[in-house]
C-alpha positions as CSV (number, residue, x, y, z in Angstrom):
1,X,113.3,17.8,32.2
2,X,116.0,17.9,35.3
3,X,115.3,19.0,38.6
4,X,117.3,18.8,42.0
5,X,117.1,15.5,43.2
6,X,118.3,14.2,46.5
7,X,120.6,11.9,46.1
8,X,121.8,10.8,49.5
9,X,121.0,11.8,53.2
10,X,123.2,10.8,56.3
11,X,123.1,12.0,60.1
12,X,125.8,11.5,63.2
13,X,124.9,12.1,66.7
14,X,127.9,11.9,69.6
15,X,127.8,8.7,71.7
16,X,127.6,10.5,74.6
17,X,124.1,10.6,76.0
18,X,122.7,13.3,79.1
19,X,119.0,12.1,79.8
20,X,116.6,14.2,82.0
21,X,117.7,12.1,84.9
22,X,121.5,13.4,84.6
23,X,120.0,16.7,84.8
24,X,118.8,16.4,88.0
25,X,121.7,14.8,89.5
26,X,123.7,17.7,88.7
27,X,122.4,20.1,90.9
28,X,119.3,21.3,88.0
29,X,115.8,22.5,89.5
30,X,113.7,20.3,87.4
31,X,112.7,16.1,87.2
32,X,112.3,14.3,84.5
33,X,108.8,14.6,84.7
34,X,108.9,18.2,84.1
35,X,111.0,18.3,81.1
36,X,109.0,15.8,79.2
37,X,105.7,17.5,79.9
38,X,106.7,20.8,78.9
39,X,109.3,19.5,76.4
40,X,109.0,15.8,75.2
41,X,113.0,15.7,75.5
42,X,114.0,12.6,77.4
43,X,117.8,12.6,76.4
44,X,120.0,14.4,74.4
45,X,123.8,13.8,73.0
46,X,126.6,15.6,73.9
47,X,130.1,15.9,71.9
48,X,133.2,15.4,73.7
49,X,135.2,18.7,74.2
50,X,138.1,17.9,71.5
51,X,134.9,17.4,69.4
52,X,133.9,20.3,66.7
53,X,131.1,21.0,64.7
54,X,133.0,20.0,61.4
55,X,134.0,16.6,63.1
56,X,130.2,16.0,63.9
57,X,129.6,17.4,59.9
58,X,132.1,15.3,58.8
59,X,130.8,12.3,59.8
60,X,127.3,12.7,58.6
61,X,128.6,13.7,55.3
62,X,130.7,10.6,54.8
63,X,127.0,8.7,55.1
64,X,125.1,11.2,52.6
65,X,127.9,11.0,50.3
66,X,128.3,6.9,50.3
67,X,124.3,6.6,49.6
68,X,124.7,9.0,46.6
69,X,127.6,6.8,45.0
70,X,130.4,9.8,45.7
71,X,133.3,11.0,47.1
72,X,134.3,14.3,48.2
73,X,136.1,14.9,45.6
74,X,133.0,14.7,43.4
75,X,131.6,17.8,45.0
76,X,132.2,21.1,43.9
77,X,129.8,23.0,46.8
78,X,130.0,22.3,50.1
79,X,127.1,24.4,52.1
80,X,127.3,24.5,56.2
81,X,124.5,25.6,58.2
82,X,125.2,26.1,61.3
83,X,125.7,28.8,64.6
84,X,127.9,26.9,66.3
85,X,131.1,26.1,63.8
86,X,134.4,26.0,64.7
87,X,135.7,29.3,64.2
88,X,134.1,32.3,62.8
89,X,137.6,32.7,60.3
90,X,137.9,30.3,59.1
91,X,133.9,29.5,58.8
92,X,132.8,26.3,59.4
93,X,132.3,25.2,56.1
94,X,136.6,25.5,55.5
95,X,137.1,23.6,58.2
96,X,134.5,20.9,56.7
97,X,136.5,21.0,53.6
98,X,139.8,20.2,54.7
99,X,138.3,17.2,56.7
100,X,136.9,16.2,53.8
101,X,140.1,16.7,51.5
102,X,137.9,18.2,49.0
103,X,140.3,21.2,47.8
104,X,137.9,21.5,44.6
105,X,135.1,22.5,46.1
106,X,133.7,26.2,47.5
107,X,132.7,26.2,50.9
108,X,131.1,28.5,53.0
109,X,128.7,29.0,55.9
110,X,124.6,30.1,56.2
111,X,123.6,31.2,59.5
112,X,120.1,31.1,60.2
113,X,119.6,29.2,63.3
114,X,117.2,26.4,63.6
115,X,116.4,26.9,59.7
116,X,119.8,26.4,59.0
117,X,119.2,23.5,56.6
118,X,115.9,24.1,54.7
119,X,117.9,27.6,53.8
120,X,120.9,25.3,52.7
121,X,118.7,23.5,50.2
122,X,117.4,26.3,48.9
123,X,120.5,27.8,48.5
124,X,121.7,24.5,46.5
125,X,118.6,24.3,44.8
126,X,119.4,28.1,43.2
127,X,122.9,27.1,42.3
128,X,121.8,23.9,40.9
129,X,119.0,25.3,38.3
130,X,121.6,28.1,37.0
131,X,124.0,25.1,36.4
132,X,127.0,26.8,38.3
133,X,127.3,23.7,40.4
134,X,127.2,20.1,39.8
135,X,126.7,18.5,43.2
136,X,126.3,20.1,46.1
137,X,126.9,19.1,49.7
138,X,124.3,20.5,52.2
139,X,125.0,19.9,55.9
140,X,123.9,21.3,58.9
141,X,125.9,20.9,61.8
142,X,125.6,22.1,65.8
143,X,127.5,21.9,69.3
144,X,124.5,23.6,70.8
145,X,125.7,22.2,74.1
146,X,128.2,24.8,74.5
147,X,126.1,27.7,74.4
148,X,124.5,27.1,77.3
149,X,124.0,27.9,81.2
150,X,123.7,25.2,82.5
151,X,122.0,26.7,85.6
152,X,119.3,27.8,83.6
153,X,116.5,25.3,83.1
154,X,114.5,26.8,80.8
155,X,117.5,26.6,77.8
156,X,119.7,23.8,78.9
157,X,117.2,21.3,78.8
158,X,116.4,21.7,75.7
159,X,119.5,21.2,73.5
160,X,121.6,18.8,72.2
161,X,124.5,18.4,69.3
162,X,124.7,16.9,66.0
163,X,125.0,17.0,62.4
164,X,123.2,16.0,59.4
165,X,123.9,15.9,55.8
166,X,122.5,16.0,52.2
167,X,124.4,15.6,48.6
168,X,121.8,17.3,45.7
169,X,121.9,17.2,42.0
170,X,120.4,18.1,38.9
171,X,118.6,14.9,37.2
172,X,115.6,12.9,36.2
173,X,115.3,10.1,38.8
174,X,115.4,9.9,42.3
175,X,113.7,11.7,45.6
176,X,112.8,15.5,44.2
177,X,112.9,18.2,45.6
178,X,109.3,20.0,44.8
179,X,109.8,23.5,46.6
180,X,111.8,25.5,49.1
181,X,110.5,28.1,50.7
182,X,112.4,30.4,53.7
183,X,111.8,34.1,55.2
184,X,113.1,36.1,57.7
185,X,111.7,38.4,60.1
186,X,114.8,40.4,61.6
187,X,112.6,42.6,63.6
188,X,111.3,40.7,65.9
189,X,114.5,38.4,66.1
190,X,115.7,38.9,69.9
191,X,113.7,36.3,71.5
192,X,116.1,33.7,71.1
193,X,119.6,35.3,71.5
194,X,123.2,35.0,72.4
195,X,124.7,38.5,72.7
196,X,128.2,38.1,72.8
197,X,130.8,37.1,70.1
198,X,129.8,39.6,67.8
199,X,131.4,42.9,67.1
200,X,128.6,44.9,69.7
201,X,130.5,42.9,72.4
202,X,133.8,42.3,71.5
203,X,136.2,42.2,72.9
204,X,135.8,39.3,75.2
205,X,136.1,40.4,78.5
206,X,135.7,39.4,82.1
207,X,132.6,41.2,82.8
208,X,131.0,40.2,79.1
209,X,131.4,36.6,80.7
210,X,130.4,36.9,84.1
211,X,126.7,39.3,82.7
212,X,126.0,36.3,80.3
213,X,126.8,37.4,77.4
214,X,128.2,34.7,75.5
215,X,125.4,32.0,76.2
216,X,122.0,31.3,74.4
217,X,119.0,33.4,76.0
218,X,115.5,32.9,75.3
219,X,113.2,35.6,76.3
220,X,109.6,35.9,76.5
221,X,108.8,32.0,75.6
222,X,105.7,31.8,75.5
223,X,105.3,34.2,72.8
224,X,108.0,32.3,71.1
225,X,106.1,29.1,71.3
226,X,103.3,31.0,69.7
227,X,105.0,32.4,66.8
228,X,106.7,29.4,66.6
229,X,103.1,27.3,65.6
230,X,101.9,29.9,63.1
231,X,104.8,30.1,61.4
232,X,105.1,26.5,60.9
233,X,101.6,25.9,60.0
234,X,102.2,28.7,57.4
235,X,105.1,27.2,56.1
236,X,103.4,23.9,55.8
237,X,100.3,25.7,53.9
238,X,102.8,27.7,51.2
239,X,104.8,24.7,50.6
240,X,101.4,22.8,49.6
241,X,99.7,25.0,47.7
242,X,103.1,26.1,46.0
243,X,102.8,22.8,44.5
244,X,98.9,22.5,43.8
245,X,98.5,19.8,46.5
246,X,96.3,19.6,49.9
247,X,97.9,19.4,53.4
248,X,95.8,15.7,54.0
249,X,98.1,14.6,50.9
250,X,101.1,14.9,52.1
251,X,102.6,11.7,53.7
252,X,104.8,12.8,56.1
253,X,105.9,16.4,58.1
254,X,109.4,16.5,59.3
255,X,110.1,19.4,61.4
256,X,112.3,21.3,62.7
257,X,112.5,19.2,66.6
258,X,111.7,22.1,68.6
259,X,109.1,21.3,70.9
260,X,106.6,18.1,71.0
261,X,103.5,20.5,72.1
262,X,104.2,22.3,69.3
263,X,103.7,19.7,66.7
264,X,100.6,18.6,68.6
265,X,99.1,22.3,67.9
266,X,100.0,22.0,64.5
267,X,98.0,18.4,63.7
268,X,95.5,19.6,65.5
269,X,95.1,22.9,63.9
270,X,95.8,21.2,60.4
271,X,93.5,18.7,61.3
272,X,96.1,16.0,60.5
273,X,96.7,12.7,62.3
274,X,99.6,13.5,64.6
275,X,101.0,9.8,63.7
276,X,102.0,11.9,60.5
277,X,104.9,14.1,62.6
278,X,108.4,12.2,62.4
279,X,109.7,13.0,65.9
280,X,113.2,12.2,67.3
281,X,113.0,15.5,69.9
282,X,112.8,12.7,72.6
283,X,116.2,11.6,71.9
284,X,118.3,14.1,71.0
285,X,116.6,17.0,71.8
286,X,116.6,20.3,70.0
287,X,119.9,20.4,68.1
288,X,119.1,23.6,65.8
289,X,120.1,23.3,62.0
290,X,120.2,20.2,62.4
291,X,117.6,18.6,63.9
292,X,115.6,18.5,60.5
293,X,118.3,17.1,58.6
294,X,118.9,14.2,61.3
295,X,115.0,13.6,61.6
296,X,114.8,13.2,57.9
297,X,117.8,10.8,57.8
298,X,116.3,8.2,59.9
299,X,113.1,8.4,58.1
300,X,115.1,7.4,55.2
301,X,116.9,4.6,57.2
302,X,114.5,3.3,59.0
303,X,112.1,2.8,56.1
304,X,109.2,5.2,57.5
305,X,109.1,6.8,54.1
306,X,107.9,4.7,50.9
307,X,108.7,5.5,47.4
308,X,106.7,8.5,46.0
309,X,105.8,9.9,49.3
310,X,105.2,13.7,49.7
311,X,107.3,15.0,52.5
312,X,107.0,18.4,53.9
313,X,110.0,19.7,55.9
314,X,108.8,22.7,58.2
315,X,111.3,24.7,60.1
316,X,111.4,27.6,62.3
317,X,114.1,29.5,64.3
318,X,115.8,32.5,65.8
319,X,116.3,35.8,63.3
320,X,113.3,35.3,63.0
321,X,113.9,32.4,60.3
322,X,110.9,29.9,58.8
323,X,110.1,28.3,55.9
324,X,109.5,24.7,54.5
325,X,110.5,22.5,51.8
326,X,108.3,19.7,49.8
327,X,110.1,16.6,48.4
328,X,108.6,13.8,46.4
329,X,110.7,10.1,47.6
């Protein structure tokens, strides 16, 4: 029996590198000190300003496809998650296209913030088991770094831009993908919001710029940080007994890079070593969507995971967004 297998993975971070350090020489109220304590970010990369979200997709796609043995023009879906693409019209995913010179293929965008690409997968996974698609292109893609005030410490530390990239098909051999699970909690979404660009505040104007409008805000973080761990944990706790497992069997978690507190709450709270947590938050920083996909690259590259390891990918993010997926390597 097929199921979706995973059949390459790939990642691209800008050269460009802003460590806490930088911060503080630009005028920030904070130390390096600080940020790590409350954080665990110690750098982050920053694209240059001719730079786009499909550029930084792009490149991480070339990787994912060149594992799997493909072109472009071997796919026939290209999914981008993402908040930050190029346009709104066309989305993100268009743009990703052309780059790609994959004219075959449908594209289009899934917006659900820092759950960007466990929603992507389980969005390929659907179109996979009805057989409408062959192989599909998942990447997840920000330029968080241009949503921000930088005047603000409490957001600007924590971002950073990226991409990261997956190409999935049906078959018999090969990394599997066990379970996705996502939900949404549209409610209680505000906490982590940018209120301009949208229809309530268009057009762009003047005074939409100079109130704030049209950068990220995070309100009430504390509660956030809270939600934040349950949500995960929960996530982590479907996705295992989804598949008739226990949490101590899984090999490695892979979350969403969010906060390093945060996966220190979880272990303990699992009661799982913390050495199990894949973290890459202290180098790039928090780059939404895409800071699960690029985490789980260089676990791949760097040989962290073994052949038939369970891997658990826990995400969470503004909407409210959350859910998990489980992948035998």
């Amino acid at each position: 029996m097929e199921t979706v297998r995973i059949l390459g993975t790939g990642s691209y971070v800008p050269p460009k590198v802003l460590s806490n350090l930088d911060l503080q020489k630009m005028g920030l109220d904070t130390t390096d000190e600080w940020i790590i304590q409350r954080t665990g970010v110690r750098e982050r990369r920053i694209a240059e300003p001719d730079v786009t979200a499909a550029d930084l997709g792009y490149e991480a796609s070339l990787k994912a496809l060149d594992m799997a043995g493909m072109t472009a023009k071997d796919v026939d879906l290209i999914i981008l998650a993402t908040i930050t693409p190029d346009t709104c019209c066309p989305s993100g995913a268009n743009w990703l296209e052309a780059k790609l010179d994959a004219p075959q293929a449908v594209s289009f965008d899934i917006t659900a913030a820092c759950s960007g690409f466990i929603f992507g997968l389980s969005v390929a996974e659907q179109y996979l088991k009805t057989g409408t698609f062959k192989n599909v292109l998942v990447v997840a893609s920000e330029i968080m770094t241009r949503t921000l005030n930088w005047k603000d410490r409490t957001t600007c530390i924590l971002w950073g831009d990226g991409a990261g990239a997956a190409v999935l098909a049906m078959g018999s051999e090969g990394p599997e993908i066990l379970s996705t699970h996502i939900h949404s909690d549209g409610e209680n979404g505000q906490g982590l919001l940018m209120p301009g660009g949208g229809s309530k505040t268009t057009p762009i104007s003047y005074e939409s710029v100079d109130k704030g409008l049209h950068v990220l805000n995070m309100i009430e973080a504390n509660n956030s940080f809270r939600v934040a761990v349950r949500r995960f944990i929960e996530s982590i706790k479907e996705a295992a007994q989804f598949n008739n497992i226990a949490v101590e069997d899984i090999n490695w978690f892979i979350p969403h890079q969010a906060n390093l507190r945060m996966f220190q709450s979880m272990a303990k709270t699992l009661k799982i070593p913390f050495e199990k947590f894949y973290v890459t938050l202290h180098k790039y920083g928090n780059i939404s969507s895409a800071s699960c996909a690029i985490a789980f690259y260089e676990a791949v590259r760097d040989g962290s995971i073994k052949k038939n390891d369970l891997i658990c990918l826990p995400v969470f993010g503004g909407g409210l967004t959350w859910g998990s997926a489980l992948i035998r390597w």
